[in-house]
Every structure is written in structure tokens, then in C-alpha cells.
C-alpha positions as a printed Julia matrix, in Angstrom:
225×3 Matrix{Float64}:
 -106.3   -83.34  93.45
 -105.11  -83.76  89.93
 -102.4   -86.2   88.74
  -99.79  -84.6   86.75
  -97.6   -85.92  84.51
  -93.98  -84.99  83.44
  -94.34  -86.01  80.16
  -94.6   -83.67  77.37
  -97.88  -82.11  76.93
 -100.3   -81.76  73.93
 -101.35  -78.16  74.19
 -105.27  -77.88  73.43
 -105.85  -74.35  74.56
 -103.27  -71.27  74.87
 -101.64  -70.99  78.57
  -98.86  -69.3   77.28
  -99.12  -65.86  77.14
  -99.12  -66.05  73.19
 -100.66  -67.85  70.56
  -99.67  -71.44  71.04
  -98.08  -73.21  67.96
  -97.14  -76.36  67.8
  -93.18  -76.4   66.88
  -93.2   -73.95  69.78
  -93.78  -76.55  72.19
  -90.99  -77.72  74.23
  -89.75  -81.11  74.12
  -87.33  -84.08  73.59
  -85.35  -82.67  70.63
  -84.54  -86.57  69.93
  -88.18  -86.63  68.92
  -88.64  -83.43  67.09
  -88.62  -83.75  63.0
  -85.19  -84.0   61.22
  -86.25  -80.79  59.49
  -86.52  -78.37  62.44
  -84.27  -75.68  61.31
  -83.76  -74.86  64.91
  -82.76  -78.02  65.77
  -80.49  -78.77  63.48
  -78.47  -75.58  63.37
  -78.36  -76.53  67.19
  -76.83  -80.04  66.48
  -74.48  -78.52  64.18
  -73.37  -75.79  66.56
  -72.89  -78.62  69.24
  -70.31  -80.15  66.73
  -69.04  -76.95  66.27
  -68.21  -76.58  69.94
  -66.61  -79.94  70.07
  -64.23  -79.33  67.33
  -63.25  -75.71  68.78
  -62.57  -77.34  72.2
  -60.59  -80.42  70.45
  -58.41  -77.17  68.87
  -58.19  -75.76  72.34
  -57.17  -78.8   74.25
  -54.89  -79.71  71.32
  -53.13  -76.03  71.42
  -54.14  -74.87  67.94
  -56.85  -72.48  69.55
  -56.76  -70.48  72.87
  -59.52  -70.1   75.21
  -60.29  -66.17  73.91
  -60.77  -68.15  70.39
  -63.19  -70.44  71.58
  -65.15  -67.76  73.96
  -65.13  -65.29  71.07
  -66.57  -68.28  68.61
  -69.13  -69.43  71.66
  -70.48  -65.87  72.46
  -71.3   -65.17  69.13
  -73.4   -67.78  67.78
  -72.53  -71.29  69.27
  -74.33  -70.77  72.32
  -77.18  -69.13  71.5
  -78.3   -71.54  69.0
  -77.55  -74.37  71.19
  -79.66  -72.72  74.07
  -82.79  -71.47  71.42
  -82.81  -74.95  69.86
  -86.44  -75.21  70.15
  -86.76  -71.22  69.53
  -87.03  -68.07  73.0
  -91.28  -68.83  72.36
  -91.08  -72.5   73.0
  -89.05  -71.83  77.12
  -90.44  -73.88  80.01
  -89.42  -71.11  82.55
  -91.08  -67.93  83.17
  -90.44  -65.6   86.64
  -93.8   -64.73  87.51
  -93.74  -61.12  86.77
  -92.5   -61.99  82.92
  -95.58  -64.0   82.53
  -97.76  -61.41  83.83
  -96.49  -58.72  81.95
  -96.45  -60.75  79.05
 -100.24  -61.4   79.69
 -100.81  -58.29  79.89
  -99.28  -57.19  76.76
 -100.32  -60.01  75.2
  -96.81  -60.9   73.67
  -95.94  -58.68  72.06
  -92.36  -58.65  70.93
  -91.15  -55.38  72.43
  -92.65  -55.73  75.68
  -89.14  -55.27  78.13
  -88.52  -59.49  78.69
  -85.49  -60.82  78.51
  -84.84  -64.79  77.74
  -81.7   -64.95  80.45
  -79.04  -67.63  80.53
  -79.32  -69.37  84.03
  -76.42  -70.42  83.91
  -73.97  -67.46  82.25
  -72.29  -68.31  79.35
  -68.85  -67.57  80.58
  -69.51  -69.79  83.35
  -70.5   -72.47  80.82
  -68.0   -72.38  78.6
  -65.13  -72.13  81.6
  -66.62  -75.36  83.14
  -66.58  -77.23  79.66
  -62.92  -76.24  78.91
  -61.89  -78.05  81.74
  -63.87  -81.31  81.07
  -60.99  -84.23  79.95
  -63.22  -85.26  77.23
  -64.93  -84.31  74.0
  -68.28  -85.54  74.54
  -68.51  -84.98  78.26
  -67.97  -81.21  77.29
  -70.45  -81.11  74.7
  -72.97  -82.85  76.66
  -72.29  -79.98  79.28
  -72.81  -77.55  76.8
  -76.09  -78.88  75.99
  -77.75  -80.05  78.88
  -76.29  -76.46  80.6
  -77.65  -74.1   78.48
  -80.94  -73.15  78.55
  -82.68  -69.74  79.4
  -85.39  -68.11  81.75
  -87.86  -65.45  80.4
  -87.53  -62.74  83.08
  -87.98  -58.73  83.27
  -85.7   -56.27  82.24
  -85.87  -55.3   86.05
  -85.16  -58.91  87.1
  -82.52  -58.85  84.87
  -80.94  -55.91  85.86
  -81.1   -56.84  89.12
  -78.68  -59.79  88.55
  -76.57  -57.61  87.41
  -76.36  -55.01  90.37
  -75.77  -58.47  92.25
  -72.42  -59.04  90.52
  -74.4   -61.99  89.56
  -74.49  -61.46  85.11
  -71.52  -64.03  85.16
  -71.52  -66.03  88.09
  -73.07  -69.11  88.48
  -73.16  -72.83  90.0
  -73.06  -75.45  87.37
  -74.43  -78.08  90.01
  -77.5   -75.74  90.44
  -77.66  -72.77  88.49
  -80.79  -71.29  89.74
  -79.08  -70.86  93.06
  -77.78  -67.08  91.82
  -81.81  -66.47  91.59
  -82.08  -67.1   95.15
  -80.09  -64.07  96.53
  -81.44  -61.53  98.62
  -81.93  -58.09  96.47
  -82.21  -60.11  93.0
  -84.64  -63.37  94.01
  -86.66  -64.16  90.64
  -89.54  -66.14  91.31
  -90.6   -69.27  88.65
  -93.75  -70.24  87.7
  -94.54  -73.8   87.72
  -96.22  -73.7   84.48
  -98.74  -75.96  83.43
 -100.86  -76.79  80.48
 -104.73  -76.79  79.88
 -104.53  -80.08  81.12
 -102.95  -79.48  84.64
  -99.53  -80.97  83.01
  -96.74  -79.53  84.58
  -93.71  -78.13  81.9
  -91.06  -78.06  84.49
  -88.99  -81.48  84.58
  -88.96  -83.44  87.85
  -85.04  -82.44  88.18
  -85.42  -79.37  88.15
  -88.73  -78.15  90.02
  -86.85  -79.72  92.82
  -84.12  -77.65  92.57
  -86.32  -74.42  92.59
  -88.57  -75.64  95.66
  -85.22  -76.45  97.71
  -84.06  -72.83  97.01
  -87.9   -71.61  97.48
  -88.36  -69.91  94.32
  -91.01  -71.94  92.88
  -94.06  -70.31  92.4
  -97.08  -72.32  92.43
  -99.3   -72.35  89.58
 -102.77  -70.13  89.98
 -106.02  -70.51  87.87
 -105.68  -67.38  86.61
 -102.39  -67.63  84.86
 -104.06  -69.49  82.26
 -106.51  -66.83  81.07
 -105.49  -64.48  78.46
 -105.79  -60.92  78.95
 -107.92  -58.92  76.87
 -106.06  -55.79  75.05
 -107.86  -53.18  73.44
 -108.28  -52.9   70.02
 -106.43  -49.97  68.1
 -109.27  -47.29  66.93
 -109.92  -47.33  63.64
């Protein structure tokens, strides 16, 4: 049995269902280069946040300015810091049909917010303190590469903005709209899923584990000539 460790791993053949690069890989942003335009739009848009709820809590902005503000940038560059290519979680079925296409852009995925924004940004508004809500912010968003079906299937749920902030993958758990995640791991055996939170996916069962084949590219046919 192989010995896997959580640290971050050194890619040396493509697992992914796409062309591995390396400022792809997910990571430690604290370790990442200074000039990763990714992560420092991200940084920025964290102080962003933290200004917009010091406005809020101070009265000088209300909740619809902040949501409007978070929806339609904020977020999303907080939760694609390290870009949609570089996500540690995959339902099974996105990988596959991701394999199968072999990546290619337009191939019905979605990169879903486990835990919904509105739910997200609700939570922080009520933290006391600037920093606590940032860090919230942060460490809470984050996204799942799923199928449009999978997707849609949340929805039907009444589950597109509901969510646990203790666990957010519980709303994948529900009969009619369970998403199963692949434990990803590397050429290596290395897993990609933190500790934290593979533990949180086995408790609700949704962990899938990881199979030989998930590592082997698909072959698509060449266009004729």
C-alpha cells in the first residue's frame, strides 16, 4: 500500500484531464510568486471585501451594496485565485466527461460554488470583526467542477443557495442531487484533497475513491484533413 502525502504535489505526468501546467497547480497561495496575476487580484479583492463590510457595519453601505459589489467580481476572483484549471475537486462524472473530451472548453462543466455565494456573504456580514470576515471569505470560497446535470440538479433541490458553512458539501449529500468527488491524486499516488476536508466527504459518503484508470488520458480523434 502506498504512503500518501498531503503535501502539495510536483506533477510529472498529466492526471488531470488537460494538459498540466505548472501555475495551474493548486497550492499554498502564501508560496505562489508575488507576480501571479491571479493571486494578486485575489488579495486585492479580499481587501476589497473588507473595506465594503467596514462601510456596511459602519452604515455608509447596505447589505444589497455589498452583495451587488460581491456577486460581481469580489467573489469570483477570490474563489479562482489560482485560476477554474488549477481546482482540487472534481464529481466523478465531470472528470470523465472531461476525459473524454479531452478539455475542451465548451464541454457542459460547471466550476460550482460549494458553498453559495449568498450563503457566504450572509455568514460574513454577521462576523463582529474585519478580519474574521475576510478570513471567512477566503477560506469559504472555493468551487467544485461538476456537470451541467449535477448542477442542475442542485437546483431542482432548492439547493443553488443553501448551504452549511460548518460543512458545505453536506447540500451534495441529498437524495435526488448526491454529487460524487473524486479523491484525486497525482502520478505519484499524492492525494490533492486536504486532510480536512476528505474527511468531511467520507463522513457524508461522497468520496469517491481514486481508480487506475482515471489517470489515463483519453484518446480523441483527430479532425480529417
Amino acid at each position: 500500500m502506498s504512503h500518501h502525502s498531503e503535501a502539495q504535489a510536483e506533477l510529472v505526468q498529466a492526471t488531470f484531464p488537460f494538459d498540466i501546467r505548472r501555475e495551474w497547480l493548486p497550492g499554498d497561495v502564501k508560496k505562489r510568486k508575488v507576480d501571479d496575476a491571479s493571486t494578486r487580484k485575489a488579495y486585492a479583492a479580499r481587501r476589497v471585501f473588507e473595506e465594503l463590510w467596514r462601510g456596511c457595519c459602519e452604515g455608509r453601505l447596505t447589505p444589497q451594496d455589498i452583495q451587488d459589489t460581491f456577486f460581481k467580481g469580489t467573489s469570483d476572483l477570490i474563489t479562482y485565485r489560482e485560476s477554474w484549471h488549477a481546482g482540487r475537486y472534481w464529481s466523478v462524472k465531470a472528470w470523465e466527461v472531461a476525459r473524454a473530451t479531452n478539455a475542451v472548453t465548451k464541454n457542459g462543466l460547471k466550476a460550482e460554488h460549494v458553498l453559495p455565494r449568498t450563503v457566504a456573504l450572509n455568514h460574513a456580514l454577521g462576523l463582529e470583526e474585519q478580519s474574521e470576515a475576510g478570513n471567512f471569505v477566503w477560506n469559504a470560497s472555493f468551487y467544485c467542477m461538476v456537470t451541467d446535470e449535477e448542477n442542475d440538479a442542485l437546483t431542482r433541490a432548492g439547493l443553488a443557495a443553501v448551504g452549511n458553512v460548518s460543512n458545505p458539501w453536506e447540500r451534495y449529500s441529498h437524495n435526488g442531487s448526491r454529487i460524487m468527488i473524486l479523491d484525486v491524486e497525482d502520478a505519484q499516488g499524492r492525494r490533492l484533497i486536504p486532510h480536512a476536508e476528505r474527511e468531511k466527504l467520507k463522513e457524508l459518503k461522497i468520496l469517491a475513491p481514486w481508480k487506475a484508470e482515471y489517470g489515463q488520458r483519453r484518446t480523441v480523434p483527430s479532425l480529417a484533413a
